[in-house]
N, C-alpha and C positions, 0 to 999 in steps of 0.2 A: 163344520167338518163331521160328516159320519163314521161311526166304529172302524168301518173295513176303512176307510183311507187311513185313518188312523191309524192300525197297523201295518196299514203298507210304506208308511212313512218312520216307524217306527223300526222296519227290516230294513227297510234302505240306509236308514240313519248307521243300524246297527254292521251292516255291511260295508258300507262306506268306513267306518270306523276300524273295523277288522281289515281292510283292505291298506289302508293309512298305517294303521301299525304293520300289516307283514314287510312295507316299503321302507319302514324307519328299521324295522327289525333289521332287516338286508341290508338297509345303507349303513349301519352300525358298524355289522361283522367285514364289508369291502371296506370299511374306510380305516378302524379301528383293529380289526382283528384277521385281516387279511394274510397279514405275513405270517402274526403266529401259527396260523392253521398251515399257511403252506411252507413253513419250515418243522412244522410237526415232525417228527422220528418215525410215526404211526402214519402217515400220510400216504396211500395207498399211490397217490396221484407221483408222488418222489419215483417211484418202482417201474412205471410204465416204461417198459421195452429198454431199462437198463439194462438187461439180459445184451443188446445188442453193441452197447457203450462200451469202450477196453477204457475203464477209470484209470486219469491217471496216478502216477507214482506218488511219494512222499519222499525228502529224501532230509537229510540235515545238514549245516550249514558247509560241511566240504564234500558232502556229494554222495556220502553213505546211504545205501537206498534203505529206508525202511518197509515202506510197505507198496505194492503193486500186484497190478493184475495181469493175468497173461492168458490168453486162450487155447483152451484143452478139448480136443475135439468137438468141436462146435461152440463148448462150452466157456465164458468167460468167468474166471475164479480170480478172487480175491487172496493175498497174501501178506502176512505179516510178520513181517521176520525175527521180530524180539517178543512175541508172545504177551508177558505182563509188562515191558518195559516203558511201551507207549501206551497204554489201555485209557488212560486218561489226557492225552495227549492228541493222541490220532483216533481213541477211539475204536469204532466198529463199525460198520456196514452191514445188515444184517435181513434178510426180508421180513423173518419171522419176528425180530425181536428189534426192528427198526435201525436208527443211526443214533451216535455219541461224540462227539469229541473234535476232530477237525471235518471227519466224513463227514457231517450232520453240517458243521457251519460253514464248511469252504463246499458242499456239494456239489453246486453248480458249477462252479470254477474246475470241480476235478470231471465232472460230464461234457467239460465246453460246452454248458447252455448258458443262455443270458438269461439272467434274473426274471426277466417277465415273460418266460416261455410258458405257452400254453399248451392245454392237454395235445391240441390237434396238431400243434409243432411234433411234440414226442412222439403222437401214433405214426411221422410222417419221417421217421427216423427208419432206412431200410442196412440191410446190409449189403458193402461190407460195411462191419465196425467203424461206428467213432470213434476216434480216440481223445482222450479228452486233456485237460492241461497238470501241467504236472507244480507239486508246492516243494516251493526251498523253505526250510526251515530254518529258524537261528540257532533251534538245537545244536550242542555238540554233542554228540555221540559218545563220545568217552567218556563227560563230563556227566553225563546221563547215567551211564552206566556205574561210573564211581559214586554219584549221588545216591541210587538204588542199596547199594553196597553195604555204605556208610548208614541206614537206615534201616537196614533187614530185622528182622524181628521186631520192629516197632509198628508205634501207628502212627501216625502224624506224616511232617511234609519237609521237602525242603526246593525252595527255591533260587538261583541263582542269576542275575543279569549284570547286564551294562550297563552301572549306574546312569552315564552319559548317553548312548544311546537308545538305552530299554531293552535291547535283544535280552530273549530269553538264552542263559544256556543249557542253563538244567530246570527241569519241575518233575519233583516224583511228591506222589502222593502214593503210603501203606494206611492199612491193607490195598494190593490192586488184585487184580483177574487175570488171565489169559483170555484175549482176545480169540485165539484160536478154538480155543472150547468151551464156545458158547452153547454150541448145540449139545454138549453132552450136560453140560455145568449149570446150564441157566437157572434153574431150580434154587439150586445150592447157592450160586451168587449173588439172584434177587433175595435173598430170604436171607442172607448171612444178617447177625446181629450186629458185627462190625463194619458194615456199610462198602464193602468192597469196589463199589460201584461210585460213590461219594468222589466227586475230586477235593481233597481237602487242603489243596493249595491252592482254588480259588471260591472253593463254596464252602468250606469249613467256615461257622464263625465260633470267636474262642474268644474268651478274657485275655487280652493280653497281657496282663501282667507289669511286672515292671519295664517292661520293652518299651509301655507308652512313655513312660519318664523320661523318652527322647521329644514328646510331643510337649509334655508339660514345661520341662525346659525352657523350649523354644516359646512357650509363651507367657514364661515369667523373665524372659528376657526382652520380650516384647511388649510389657507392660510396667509404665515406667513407676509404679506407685508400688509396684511389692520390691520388698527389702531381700536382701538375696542372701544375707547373714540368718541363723537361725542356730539355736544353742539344743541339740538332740538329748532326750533324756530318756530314751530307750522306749516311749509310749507318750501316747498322747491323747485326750478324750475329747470328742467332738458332738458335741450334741449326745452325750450320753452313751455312742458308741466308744469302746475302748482302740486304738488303732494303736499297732505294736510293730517295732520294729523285729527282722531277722536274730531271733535268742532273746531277745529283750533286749537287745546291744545300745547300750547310751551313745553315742559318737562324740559326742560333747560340740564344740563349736564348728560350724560349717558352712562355708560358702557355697554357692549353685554346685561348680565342679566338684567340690568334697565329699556334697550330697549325691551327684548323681555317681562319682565314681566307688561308691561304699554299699550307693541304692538304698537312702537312709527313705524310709516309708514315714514317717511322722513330717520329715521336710517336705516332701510333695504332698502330702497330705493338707498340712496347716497353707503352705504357700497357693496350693488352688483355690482357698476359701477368699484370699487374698487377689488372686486374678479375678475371681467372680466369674460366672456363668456362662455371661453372652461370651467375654472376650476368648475367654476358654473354648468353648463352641465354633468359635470363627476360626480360631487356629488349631482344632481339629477338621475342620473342616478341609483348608488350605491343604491337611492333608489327604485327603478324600475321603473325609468321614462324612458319611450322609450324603453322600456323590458315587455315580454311577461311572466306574473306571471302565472306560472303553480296551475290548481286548479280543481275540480270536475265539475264545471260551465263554462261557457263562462266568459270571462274576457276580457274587453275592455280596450286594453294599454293608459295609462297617458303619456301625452303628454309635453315637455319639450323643448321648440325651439331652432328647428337645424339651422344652419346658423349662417349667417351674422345680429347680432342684432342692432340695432339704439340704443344709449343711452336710448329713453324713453320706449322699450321694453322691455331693460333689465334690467331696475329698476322698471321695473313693473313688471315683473318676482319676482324681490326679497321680492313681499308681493303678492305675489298668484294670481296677476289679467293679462290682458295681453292678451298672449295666450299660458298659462298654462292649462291646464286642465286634472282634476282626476277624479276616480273611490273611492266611500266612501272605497270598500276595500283596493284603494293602501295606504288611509291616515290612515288605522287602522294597517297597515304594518306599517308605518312609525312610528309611536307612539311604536309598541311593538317593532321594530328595537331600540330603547331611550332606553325603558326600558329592554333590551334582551343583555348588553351590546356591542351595536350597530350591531347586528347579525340580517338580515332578514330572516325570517324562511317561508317555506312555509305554506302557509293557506292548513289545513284540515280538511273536510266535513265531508266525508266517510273514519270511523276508518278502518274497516272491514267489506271482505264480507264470509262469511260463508254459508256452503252446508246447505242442509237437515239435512243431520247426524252429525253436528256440528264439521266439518272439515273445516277451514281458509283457504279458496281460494286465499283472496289476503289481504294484510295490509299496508295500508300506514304508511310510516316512515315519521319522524321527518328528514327534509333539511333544511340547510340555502343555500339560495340561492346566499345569497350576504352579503359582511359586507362591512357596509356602513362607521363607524367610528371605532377607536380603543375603547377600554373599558374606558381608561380615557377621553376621550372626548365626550363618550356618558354618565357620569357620571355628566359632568360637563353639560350637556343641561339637563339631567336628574333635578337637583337641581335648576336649572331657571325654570322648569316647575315646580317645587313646590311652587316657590316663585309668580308665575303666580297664582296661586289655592289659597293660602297663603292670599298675599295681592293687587294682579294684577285684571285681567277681568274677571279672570277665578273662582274670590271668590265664586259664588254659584256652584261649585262644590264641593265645600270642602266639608268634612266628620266627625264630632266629633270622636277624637280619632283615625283616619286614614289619614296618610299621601298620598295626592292626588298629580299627576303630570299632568297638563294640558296645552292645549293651543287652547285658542278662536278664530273662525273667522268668519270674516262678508264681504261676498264676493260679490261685485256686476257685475251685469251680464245686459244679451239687453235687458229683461224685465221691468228693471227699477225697482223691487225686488228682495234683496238682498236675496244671500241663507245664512243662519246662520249655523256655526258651531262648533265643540267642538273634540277634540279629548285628549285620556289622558289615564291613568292608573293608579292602586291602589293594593296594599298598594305598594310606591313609594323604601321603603325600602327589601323589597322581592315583587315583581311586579306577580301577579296570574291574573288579567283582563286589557284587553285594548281594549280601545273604541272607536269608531270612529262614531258619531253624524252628520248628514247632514238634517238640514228642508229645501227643496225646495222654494225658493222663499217667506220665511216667513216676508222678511220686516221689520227683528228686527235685535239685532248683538246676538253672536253666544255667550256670556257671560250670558245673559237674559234670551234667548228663548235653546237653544242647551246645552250650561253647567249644567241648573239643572236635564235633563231629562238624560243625563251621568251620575251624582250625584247620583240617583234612583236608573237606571239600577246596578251599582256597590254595592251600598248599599244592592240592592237584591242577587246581585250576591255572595258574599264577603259572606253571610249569609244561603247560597242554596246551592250553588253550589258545587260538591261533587269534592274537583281538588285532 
Protein backbone atom coordinates (compact mmCIF):
# COMPACT_ATOMS: atom_id res chain seq x y z
CA UNK A 1 0.00 0.00 0.00
CA UNK A 2 1.40 3.39 -0.98
CA UNK A 3 1.42 6.83 1.09
CA UNK A 4 -1.53 8.54 -0.65
CA UNK A 5 -3.89 5.38 -0.30
CA UNK A 6 -2.82 5.31 2.96
CA UNK A 7 -4.10 8.38 3.84
CA UNK A 8 -7.00 8.16 2.05
CA UNK A 9 -7.95 5.30 4.03
CA UNK A 10 -6.84 6.83 6.99
CA UNK A 11 -9.88 10.03 6.23
CA UNK A 12 -12.23 7.62 5.43
CA UNK A 13 -11.63 5.70 8.57
CA UNK A 14 -11.59 9.04 10.32
CA UNK A 15 -14.75 10.06 8.81
CA UNK A 16 -16.64 7.05 9.10
CA UNK A 17 -15.80 7.50 12.77
CA UNK A 18 -17.08 11.14 13.18
CA UNK A 19 -20.08 10.08 11.34
CA UNK A 20 -20.80 7.01 13.81
CA UNK A 21 -20.43 9.22 16.65
CA UNK A 22 -22.69 12.29 15.38
CA UNK A 23 -25.63 9.11 15.03
CA UNK A 24 -24.81 7.69 18.64
CA UNK A 25 -24.63 11.43 19.62
CA UNK A 26 -28.46 11.94 18.20
CA UNK A 27 -29.71 8.64 19.09
CA UNK A 28 -28.59 9.46 22.86
CA UNK A 29 -30.41 12.89 23.14
CA UNK A 30 -33.99 11.22 21.11
CA UNK A 31 -33.93 8.41 23.18
CA UNK A 32 -32.61 9.49 26.60
CA UNK A 33 -33.01 13.16 26.79
CA UNK A 34 -35.85 13.88 24.64
CA UNK A 35 -38.52 14.84 26.90
CA UNK A 36 -36.16 16.79 29.08
CA UNK A 37 -35.35 19.24 26.32
CA UNK A 38 -39.07 19.39 25.29
CA UNK A 39 -40.49 19.98 28.56
CA UNK A 40 -37.68 22.57 29.06
CA UNK A 41 -39.31 26.19 30.62
CA UNK A 42 -36.67 27.77 28.10
CA UNK A 43 -37.96 25.74 24.99
CA UNK A 44 -38.63 28.22 22.30
CA UNK A 45 -40.49 25.25 20.62
CA UNK A 46 -43.35 25.26 23.89
CA UNK A 47 -44.20 29.26 22.66
CA UNK A 48 -45.05 28.51 18.86
CA UNK A 49 -48.35 30.28 18.10
CA UNK A 50 -49.53 30.04 21.88
CA UNK A 51 -50.35 33.64 21.13
CA UNK A 52 -53.27 31.74 19.18
CA UNK A 53 -54.22 29.07 22.23
CA UNK A 54 -57.07 30.61 24.92
CA UNK A 55 -54.99 28.20 27.89
CA UNK A 56 -57.19 26.75 29.93
CA UNK A 57 -58.44 27.71 33.37
CA UNK A 58 -57.20 26.27 36.79
CA UNK A 59 -59.73 26.14 39.26
CA UNK A 60 -59.76 24.10 43.03
CA UNK A 61 -61.39 21.40 44.23
CA UNK A 62 -65.10 23.26 44.49
CA UNK A 63 -64.71 25.23 41.43
CA UNK A 64 -62.96 28.54 42.60
CA UNK A 65 -61.22 29.77 39.46
CA UNK A 66 -57.73 30.55 40.15
CA UNK A 67 -56.06 31.36 37.26
CA UNK A 68 -57.31 31.95 33.34
CA UNK A 69 -56.92 33.50 30.10
CA UNK A 70 -59.27 35.46 28.26
CA UNK A 71 -58.74 37.43 25.07
CA UNK A 72 -58.30 41.38 24.80
CA UNK A 73 -58.30 42.69 21.56
CA UNK A 74 -56.87 40.36 19.52
CA UNK A 75 -54.71 39.68 22.31
CA UNK A 76 -54.79 36.44 24.58
CA UNK A 77 -53.54 37.24 28.31
CA UNK A 78 -52.99 35.27 31.14
CA UNK A 79 -54.53 35.73 34.70
CA UNK A 80 -53.86 34.99 38.13
CA UNK A 81 -55.96 35.86 40.51
CA UNK A 82 -54.16 35.27 44.06
CA UNK A 83 -50.85 36.84 43.00
CA UNK A 84 -48.20 34.96 45.53
CA UNK A 85 -50.80 32.42 46.77
CA UNK A 86 -50.19 29.74 44.03
CA UNK A 87 -46.72 30.94 42.67
CA UNK A 88 -45.38 27.54 43.54
CA UNK A 89 -48.50 25.72 42.81
CA UNK A 90 -49.61 26.96 39.51
CA UNK A 91 -46.72 28.68 38.75
CA UNK A 92 -46.18 30.89 35.85
CA UNK A 93 -46.31 31.06 32.07
CA UNK A 94 -44.01 33.44 31.01
CA UNK A 95 -42.35 33.93 27.40
CA UNK A 96 -39.42 35.77 28.58
CA UNK A 97 -38.64 34.06 31.64
CA UNK A 98 -40.23 30.66 30.61
CA UNK A 99 -42.87 28.18 32.75
CA UNK A 100 -42.95 26.72 36.63
CA UNK A 101 -45.22 24.99 38.50
CA UNK A 102 -48.35 23.24 36.98
CA UNK A 103 -48.09 25.71 33.65
CA UNK A 104 -44.75 23.85 32.81
CA UNK A 105 -45.90 20.23 33.87
CA UNK A 106 -49.66 19.96 32.91
CA UNK A 107 -48.93 22.30 29.56
CA UNK A 108 -50.04 20.42 27.10
CA UNK A 109 -53.23 19.34 28.85
CA UNK A 110 -53.99 23.24 29.46
CA UNK A 111 -53.06 23.83 25.20
CA UNK A 112 -55.38 20.65 24.24
CA UNK A 113 -52.13 19.31 22.55
CA UNK A 114 -51.12 15.55 22.79
CA UNK A 115 -47.97 14.91 24.05
CA UNK A 116 -46.24 14.14 20.79
CA UNK A 117 -47.20 17.13 18.78
CA UNK A 118 -44.94 18.26 16.54
CA UNK A 119 -43.51 21.67 15.50
CA UNK A 120 -45.65 21.44 12.08
CA UNK A 121 -48.91 20.33 14.12
CA UNK A 122 -48.34 24.04 16.11
CA UNK A 123 -47.46 26.04 13.00
CA UNK A 124 -50.83 24.53 11.58
CA UNK A 125 -52.79 25.91 14.45
CA UNK A 126 -55.01 29.04 12.63
CA UNK A 127 -57.56 31.06 14.18
CA UNK A 128 -60.14 31.27 15.58
CA UNK A 129 -58.55 30.28 19.14
CA UNK A 130 -58.09 26.94 20.70
CA UNK A 131 -59.20 26.57 23.52
CA UNK A 132 -57.47 24.28 25.52
CA UNK A 133 -58.60 21.91 28.79
CA UNK A 134 -59.18 23.08 31.90
CA UNK A 135 -57.39 21.52 35.56
CA UNK A 136 -59.56 20.78 38.80
CA UNK A 137 -57.46 20.88 41.44
CA UNK A 138 -57.68 19.16 45.03
CA UNK A 139 -56.78 22.39 46.40
CA UNK A 140 -58.96 23.92 48.79
CA UNK A 141 -59.04 27.41 48.66
CA UNK A 142 -59.70 28.53 52.02
CA UNK A 143 -57.55 26.00 53.33
CA UNK A 144 -54.75 27.49 51.17
CA UNK A 145 -55.38 30.72 52.20
CA UNK A 146 -55.43 29.95 56.03
CA UNK A 147 -52.24 27.78 55.53
CA UNK A 148 -50.47 31.10 53.87
CA UNK A 149 -51.74 32.88 57.01
CA UNK A 150 -50.61 30.73 59.58
CA UNK A 151 -46.99 31.04 58.12
CA UNK A 152 -46.54 34.83 57.12
CA UNK A 153 -43.37 36.00 58.22
CA UNK A 154 -41.62 32.76 58.11
CA UNK A 155 -39.80 30.68 55.91
CA UNK A 156 -40.56 27.20 55.55
CA UNK A 157 -43.68 25.10 54.30
CA UNK A 158 -46.68 23.67 55.22
CA UNK A 159 -48.46 20.90 53.84
CA UNK A 160 -51.80 19.29 54.24
CA UNK A 161 -53.72 16.04 52.68
CA UNK A 162 -55.81 13.12 52.68
CA UNK A 163 -54.03 10.74 54.46
CA UNK A 164 -56.35 8.01 52.62
CA UNK A 165 -56.68 9.48 49.39
CA UNK A 166 -53.43 11.70 48.88
CA UNK A 167 -55.46 14.85 47.73
CA UNK A 168 -53.57 17.68 48.23
CA UNK A 169 -55.43 20.42 50.38
CA UNK A 170 -53.09 22.99 51.02
CA UNK A 171 -49.15 23.47 50.13
CA UNK A 172 -47.64 26.83 50.73
CA UNK A 173 -44.18 27.28 50.67
CA UNK A 174 -42.30 31.10 52.30
CA UNK A 175 -40.77 33.11 51.04
CA UNK A 176 -43.09 32.94 47.64
CA UNK A 177 -43.42 35.83 44.70
CA UNK A 178 -46.13 37.37 42.80
CA UNK A 179 -46.63 35.75 39.86
CA UNK A 180 -48.09 38.75 38.44
CA UNK A 181 -44.83 40.77 38.70
CA UNK A 182 -42.71 39.11 37.01
CA UNK A 183 -41.77 41.47 34.57
CA UNK A 184 -41.16 44.23 36.91
CA UNK A 185 -39.62 41.88 39.96
CA UNK A 186 -37.69 39.40 38.07
CA UNK A 187 -34.24 40.65 38.94
CA UNK A 188 -35.19 40.94 42.57
CA UNK A 189 -36.69 37.39 42.84
CA UNK A 190 -33.98 35.46 40.88
CA UNK A 191 -31.31 36.91 42.90
CA UNK A 192 -33.19 37.00 46.33
CA UNK A 193 -30.82 35.26 49.06
CA UNK A 194 -33.89 33.53 50.53
CA UNK A 195 -34.78 31.52 47.41
CA UNK A 196 -38.23 32.94 46.72
CA UNK A 197 -38.56 30.81 43.80
CA UNK A 198 -37.50 27.49 45.82
CA UNK A 199 -40.69 25.36 46.30
CA UNK A 200 -39.78 24.03 49.73
CA UNK A 201 -42.58 21.80 50.21
CA UNK A 202 -41.39 19.49 47.65
CA UNK A 203 -37.62 20.45 46.85
CA UNK A 204 -36.50 21.77 50.16
CA UNK A 205 -34.21 19.02 51.72
CA UNK A 206 -33.83 19.51 55.53
CA UNK A 207 -32.66 17.31 58.63
CA UNK A 208 -35.63 16.15 59.86
CA UNK A 209 -35.09 15.96 63.17
CA UNK A 210 -36.90 14.23 65.66
CA UNK A 211 -40.09 13.84 63.23
CA UNK A 212 -37.97 10.75 61.84
CA UNK A 213 -38.40 9.05 65.27
CA UNK A 214 -41.82 8.14 63.60
CA UNK A 215 -39.56 6.11 61.02
CA UNK A 216 -37.21 4.57 63.70
CA UNK A 217 -40.05 3.37 65.67
CA UNK A 218 -41.48 1.63 63.16
CA UNK A 219 -38.50 -0.15 62.68
CA UNK A 220 -37.56 -1.10 66.19
CA UNK A 221 -40.84 -2.54 66.08
CA UNK A 222 -40.11 -4.32 63.32
CA UNK A 223 -37.10 -5.83 64.30
CA UNK A 224 -37.61 -8.63 66.70
CA UNK A 225 -34.08 -8.67 68.40
CA UNK A 226 -33.96 -4.95 69.92
CA UNK A 227 -35.15 -4.67 73.40
CA UNK A 228 -37.76 -1.91 73.63
CA UNK A 229 -37.04 -1.16 77.46
CA UNK A 230 -34.09 1.30 77.86
CA UNK A 231 -32.99 3.05 81.20
CA UNK A 232 -32.37 7.23 79.92
CA UNK A 233 -29.56 8.92 81.73
CA UNK A 234 -29.75 12.30 80.19
CA UNK A 235 -26.45 11.33 77.56
CA UNK A 236 -25.15 8.82 76.03
CA UNK A 237 -21.48 8.29 74.20
CA UNK A 238 -21.26 6.39 71.05
CA UNK A 239 -18.14 5.93 69.47
CA UNK A 240 -16.68 8.85 71.20
CA UNK A 241 -19.45 11.14 70.03
CA UNK A 242 -21.35 12.66 73.16
CA UNK A 243 -25.31 12.44 72.30
CA UNK A 244 -27.52 14.46 74.79
CA UNK A 245 -30.71 14.43 75.56
CA UNK A 246 -33.21 17.97 75.46
CA UNK A 247 -31.50 19.94 78.84
CA UNK A 248 -29.51 16.91 79.74
CA UNK A 249 -33.05 15.44 80.80
CA UNK A 250 -32.33 11.89 82.45
CA UNK A 251 -35.96 10.25 81.74
CA UNK A 252 -34.96 7.25 83.59
CA UNK A 253 -36.81 4.04 82.59
CA UNK A 254 -38.69 3.79 79.11
CA UNK A 255 -40.48 1.76 76.82
CA UNK A 256 -40.74 2.62 72.84
CA UNK A 257 -44.06 4.76 73.54
CA UNK A 258 -42.36 6.61 76.76
CA UNK A 259 -39.36 7.24 74.49
CA UNK A 260 -40.92 8.53 71.61
CA UNK A 261 -43.74 10.53 73.46
CA UNK A 262 -40.87 12.65 75.79
CA UNK A 263 -38.60 12.32 72.17
CA UNK A 264 -35.84 10.90 74.47
CA UNK A 265 -32.63 11.31 71.79
CA UNK A 266 -30.20 8.83 73.75
CA UNK A 267 -33.19 5.96 73.17
CA UNK A 268 -33.34 6.25 69.49
CA UNK A 269 -29.92 6.79 69.40
CA UNK A 270 -28.51 3.46 71.29
CA UNK A 271 -31.81 1.46 69.75
CA UNK A 272 -30.72 2.13 65.89
CA UNK A 273 -27.14 0.77 66.59
CA UNK A 274 -29.37 -2.21 67.62
CA UNK A 275 -31.53 -2.40 64.44
CA UNK A 276 -28.41 -2.15 62.45
CA UNK A 277 -28.11 -0.46 59.02
CA UNK A 278 -29.48 -2.52 56.37
CA UNK A 279 -32.84 -3.22 58.29
CA UNK A 280 -32.85 0.57 59.06
CA UNK A 281 -32.27 1.41 55.41
CA UNK A 282 -35.16 -0.94 54.22
CA UNK A 283 -37.59 0.71 56.44
CA UNK A 284 -36.67 3.99 55.54
CA UNK A 285 -36.97 3.34 52.40
CA UNK A 286 -40.83 1.64 52.68
CA UNK A 287 -40.98 5.25 53.51
CA UNK A 288 -39.71 6.74 50.35
CA UNK A 289 -36.47 7.37 51.24
CA UNK A 290 -34.17 7.00 48.36
CA UNK A 291 -37.39 6.50 46.00
CA UNK A 292 -38.67 8.79 43.52
CA UNK A 293 -42.37 10.00 44.83
CA UNK A 294 -44.33 10.40 41.72
CA UNK A 295 -46.36 13.75 41.78
CA UNK A 296 -47.53 16.88 39.61
CA UNK A 297 -44.37 18.93 40.62
CA UNK A 298 -40.95 18.30 40.86
CA UNK A 299 -39.92 16.29 43.83
CA UNK A 300 -36.58 16.19 45.36
CA UNK A 301 -35.75 12.39 46.70
CA UNK A 302 -35.07 12.20 50.79
CA UNK A 303 -32.03 10.97 51.29
CA UNK A 304 -31.29 7.89 53.63
CA UNK A 305 -27.55 6.77 53.82
CA UNK A 306 -26.38 4.19 51.60
CA UNK A 307 -23.40 2.28 52.71
CA UNK A 308 -20.98 1.54 55.10
CA UNK A 309 -22.14 3.61 58.38
CA UNK A 310 -19.82 4.42 61.65
CA UNK A 311 -21.72 3.85 64.66
CA UNK A 312 -21.95 7.58 65.32
CA UNK A 313 -23.88 8.00 61.84
CA UNK A 314 -25.97 5.71 62.46
CA UNK A 315 -27.31 6.72 65.66
CA UNK A 316 -27.56 9.94 64.29
CA UNK A 317 -29.74 8.58 61.76
CA UNK A 318 -32.15 7.35 64.33
CA UNK A 319 -33.17 10.89 65.56
CA UNK A 320 -33.17 12.71 62.04
CA UNK A 321 -29.63 14.53 62.14
CA UNK A 322 -26.63 13.19 60.34
CA UNK A 323 -27.10 12.82 56.92
CA UNK A 324 -30.48 12.23 56.66
CA UNK A 325 -32.33 14.58 54.70
CA UNK A 326 -36.16 15.34 53.73
CA UNK A 327 -38.59 16.98 51.66
CA UNK A 328 -41.62 18.62 54.00
CA UNK A 329 -43.77 16.45 51.40
CA UNK A 330 -41.97 13.17 52.18
CA UNK A 331 -42.63 13.76 56.01
CA UNK A 332 -46.28 14.52 55.43
CA UNK A 333 -46.33 11.02 53.50
CA UNK A 334 -44.90 9.62 56.29
CA UNK A 335 -47.51 10.91 58.90
CA UNK A 336 -50.41 9.95 56.60
CA UNK A 337 -48.58 6.34 55.92
CA UNK A 338 -49.46 6.17 60.45
CA UNK A 339 -52.50 7.17 59.95
CA UNK A 340 -53.39 5.19 56.42
CA UNK A 341 -52.86 1.90 58.03
CA UNK A 342 -49.36 2.01 57.25
CA UNK A 343 -50.23 2.35 53.35
CA UNK A 344 -48.24 5.17 51.38
CA UNK A 345 -50.51 6.66 48.89
CA UNK A 346 -49.45 8.89 46.39
CA UNK A 347 -49.84 12.70 46.74
CA UNK A 348 -52.36 14.37 44.38
CA UNK A 349 -52.62 17.83 43.06
CA UNK A 350 -54.32 17.66 39.91
CA UNK A 351 -57.83 15.69 40.39
CA UNK A 352 -58.82 16.36 36.83
CA UNK A 353 -58.37 17.74 33.57
CA UNK A 354 -61.41 18.34 31.54
CA UNK A 355 -62.07 19.71 27.80
CA UNK A 356 -64.14 22.61 26.94
CA UNK A 357 -67.25 20.64 26.63
CA UNK A 358 -66.98 19.00 29.92
CA UNK A 359 -65.52 15.80 28.75
CA UNK A 360 -62.52 14.16 31.37
CA UNK A 361 -59.39 13.96 29.60
CA UNK A 362 -57.45 12.62 32.32
CA UNK A 363 -58.11 11.67 36.27
CA UNK A 364 -55.71 10.90 38.56
CA UNK A 365 -56.43 7.85 40.76
CA UNK A 366 -55.89 7.00 44.23
CA UNK A 367 -52.04 4.68 44.40
CA UNK A 368 -50.27 3.35 47.19
CA UNK A 369 -47.02 3.29 46.37
CA UNK A 370 -45.75 1.53 49.12
CA UNK A 371 -46.75 -0.17 52.59
CA UNK A 372 -44.53 0.57 54.83
CA UNK A 373 -45.86 -1.30 58.01
CA UNK A 374 -48.65 -3.77 58.55
CA UNK A 375 -52.04 -2.29 60.11
CA UNK A 376 -51.12 -3.41 63.46
CA UNK A 377 -48.10 -1.84 63.90
CA UNK A 378 -48.91 1.34 62.35
CA UNK A 379 -51.79 1.22 64.87
CA UNK A 380 -49.50 0.77 67.59
CA UNK A 381 -47.22 4.22 66.52
CA UNK A 382 -50.48 5.54 65.70
CA UNK A 383 -51.39 5.61 69.74
CA UNK A 384 -47.71 6.82 70.80
CA UNK A 385 -48.49 9.63 68.61
CA UNK A 386 -51.43 10.39 70.48
CA UNK A 387 -49.88 10.08 73.78
CA UNK A 388 -47.04 12.51 72.13
CA UNK A 389 -50.06 15.42 71.55
CA UNK A 390 -51.74 14.11 74.81
CA UNK A 391 -49.16 14.56 77.27
CA UNK A 392 -45.55 14.57 75.51
CA UNK A 393 -43.90 17.76 73.22
CA UNK A 394 -46.51 17.75 71.01
CA UNK A 395 -49.33 19.07 73.83
CA UNK A 396 -49.87 22.43 71.98
CA UNK A 397 -51.27 20.66 69.27
CA UNK A 398 -53.91 19.10 70.90
CA UNK A 399 -57.57 19.88 70.11
CA UNK A 400 -60.68 20.08 72.58
CA UNK A 401 -62.70 17.24 71.85
CA UNK A 402 -60.29 15.78 68.99
CA UNK A 403 -58.13 13.29 69.32
CA UNK A 404 -54.68 14.55 67.81
CA UNK A 405 -51.53 12.16 66.62
CA UNK A 406 -48.22 13.93 66.51
CA UNK A 407 -44.84 14.14 66.57
CA UNK A 408 -42.33 17.15 67.34
CA UNK A 409 -38.86 18.10 65.89
CA UNK A 410 -36.24 20.24 66.34
CA UNK A 411 -33.51 19.68 63.97
CA UNK A 412 -30.33 21.31 63.84
CA UNK A 413 -28.45 22.08 60.80
CA UNK A 414 -24.79 24.40 59.70
CA UNK A 415 -26.61 27.42 60.35
CA UNK A 416 -26.42 27.11 63.68
CA UNK A 417 -30.48 27.56 63.58
CA UNK A 418 -32.49 24.90 64.20
CA UNK A 419 -35.45 24.16 61.91
CA UNK A 420 -38.63 23.41 64.05
CA UNK A 421 -41.04 20.91 63.16
CA UNK A 422 -44.34 19.22 63.60
CA UNK A 423 -46.03 16.58 61.75
CA UNK A 424 -49.41 14.63 62.71
CA UNK A 425 -52.99 14.06 61.89
CA UNK A 426 -56.64 14.33 63.17
CA UNK A 427 -59.19 13.12 64.25
CA UNK A 428 -56.55 10.13 65.17
CA UNK A 429 -59.60 7.82 65.38
CA UNK A 430 -60.99 8.16 61.66
CA UNK A 431 -57.80 10.20 60.38
CA UNK A 432 -59.34 12.97 57.21
CA UNK A 433 -56.07 15.55 57.57
CA UNK A 434 -52.37 15.14 57.81
CA UNK A 435 -49.83 17.61 58.34
CA UNK A 436 -46.53 18.09 57.91
CA UNK A 437 -45.20 21.65 59.48
CA UNK A 438 -41.50 22.79 58.61
CA UNK A 439 -40.10 26.73 59.98
CA UNK A 440 -36.76 27.15 58.28
CA UNK A 441 -34.27 27.96 60.59
CA UNK A 442 -36.74 29.23 63.41
CA UNK A 443 -34.26 28.69 66.45
CA UNK A 444 -37.17 27.30 68.64
CA UNK A 445 -38.24 23.38 68.89
CA UNK A 446 -40.86 22.13 66.83
CA UNK A 447 -43.39 21.61 70.04
CA UNK A 448 -43.47 25.74 70.61
CA UNK A 449 -43.15 27.16 67.33
CA UNK A 450 -44.38 24.19 64.51
CA UNK A 451 -47.18 22.28 66.78
CA UNK A 452 -49.52 25.08 67.41
CA UNK A 453 -49.55 26.36 63.73
CA UNK A 454 -50.56 22.43 62.82
CA UNK A 455 -53.13 22.72 65.66
CA UNK A 456 -54.79 25.76 63.55
CA UNK A 457 -54.28 24.66 60.27
CA UNK A 458 -56.43 21.32 61.38
CA UNK A 459 -58.91 23.02 63.50
CA UNK A 460 -59.65 25.14 60.29
CA UNK A 461 -59.54 22.28 58.32
CA UNK A 462 -61.69 19.74 60.30
CA UNK A 463 -64.39 22.67 60.18
CA UNK A 464 -64.07 23.84 56.21
CA UNK A 465 -63.22 21.50 54.59
CA UNK A 466 -65.60 19.75 52.38
CA UNK A 467 -63.81 15.70 52.58
Amino acid sequence: MNEENRRIIIVLAGLCLCFIGLIGFMSYFQVFEAETIKTNSYNKRLWINEEKILRGSIMDRNGTVLAYSQENDGKIQRYYKYANLYSHIIGYSHRAYGKSGLELSYNNYLLDLSESSTIEELKNIVAPSTIGNDLVLTIDHGSQEKARTLLQGKKGALIALNPKSGEIYAMVSLPDFNVNSIDEEWAVISEDTNSPLLNRATQGLYPPGSVFKVITASAIINSPNVATNYTCEGSTNIDGYNFKDYSNTAHGELDLSGALTVSCNTYFTEKSLEIGHDRFRNMAQAFMFNNNIPFDLPVNTSVFPKGNLGDTDLAASGIGQGKVLTTPLNMALTAAAIANNGEVVKPILVSDVVSTNGKLVKSNKREVLSVAIDSLDANSIKEMMVAVVKSGTGRNASIKNVKVAGKTGTAENASGKSHAWFIGFAPADDPKIAVAVLLEEEGSTGGASAAPIARDFIIYGLNNIKF
